[in-house]
C-alpha positions in Angstrom: 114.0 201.1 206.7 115.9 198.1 208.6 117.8 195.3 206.9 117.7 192.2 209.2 120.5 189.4 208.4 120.6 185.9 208.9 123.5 184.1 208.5 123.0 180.2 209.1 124.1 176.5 208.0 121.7 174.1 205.9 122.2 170.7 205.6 121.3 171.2 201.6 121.3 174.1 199.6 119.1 172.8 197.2 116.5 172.3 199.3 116.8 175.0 201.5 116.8 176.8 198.5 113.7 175.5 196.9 112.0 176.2 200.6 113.0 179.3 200.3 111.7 180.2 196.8 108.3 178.9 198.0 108.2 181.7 200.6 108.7 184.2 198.2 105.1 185.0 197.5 104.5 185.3 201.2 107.5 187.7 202.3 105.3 190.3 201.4 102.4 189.6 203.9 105.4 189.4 206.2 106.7 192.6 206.4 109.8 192.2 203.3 110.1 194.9 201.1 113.6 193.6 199.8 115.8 189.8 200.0 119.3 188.8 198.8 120.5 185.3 199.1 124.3 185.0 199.2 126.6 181.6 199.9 129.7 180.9 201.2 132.9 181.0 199.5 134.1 178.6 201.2 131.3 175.9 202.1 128.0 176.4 199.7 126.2 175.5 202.8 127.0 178.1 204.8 124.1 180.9 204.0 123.4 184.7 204.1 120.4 186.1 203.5 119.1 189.8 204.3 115.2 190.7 204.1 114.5 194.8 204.2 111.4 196.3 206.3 110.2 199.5 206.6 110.2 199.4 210.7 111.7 197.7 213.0 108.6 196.6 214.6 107.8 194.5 211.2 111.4 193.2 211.3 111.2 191.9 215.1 107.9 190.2 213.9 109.3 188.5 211.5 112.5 187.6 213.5 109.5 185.6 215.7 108.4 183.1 213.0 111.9 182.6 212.2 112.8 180.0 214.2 109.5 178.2 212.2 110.4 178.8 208.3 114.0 178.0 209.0 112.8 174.5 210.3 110.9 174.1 207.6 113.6 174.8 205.2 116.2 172.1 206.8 118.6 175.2 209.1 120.8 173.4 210.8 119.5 173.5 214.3 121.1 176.3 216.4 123.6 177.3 214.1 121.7 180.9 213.1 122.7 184.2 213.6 120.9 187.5 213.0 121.5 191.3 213.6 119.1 194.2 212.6 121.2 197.3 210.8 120.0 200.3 209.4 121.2 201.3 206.1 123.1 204.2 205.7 
């Protein structure tokens, strides 16, 4: 197994939320065995999210439509960052 993170800035959690919950029937077909969704402290914006695959061939697929569901979900342009990390 490999847990990919994302850690990014939305411009409204709210939608980016309601985006997100649409995808959920589809993160199967993509690979996700496993999601959390966890918010800043700090700024409610400011979003974590980590998606579980059972290779890391499925997780670097799905790190290539990234940059397409985040747009679609209002990401603040540019502002992601993601790391893959196995579980121990």
């Amino acid at each position: 197994m490999v847990r990919l993170f994302i850690r990014h800035a939305v411009g409204d959690y709210q939608r980016w939320r309601q985006a997100y919950d649409a995808n959920a029937a589809r993160r199967p077909d993509l690979g996700v065995t496993g999601d959390a969704v966890h918010r800043g402290v700090d700024d409610e914006n400011d979003v974590t999210v980590w998606h579980d695959f059972e290779s890391l061939s499925a997780a670097q697929a799905f790190l290539e439509l990234l940059p397409e569901l985040m747009e679609e979900a209002g990401v603040t342009t540019g502002s992601a960052q993601t790391w893959l990390a196995f579980p121990t």
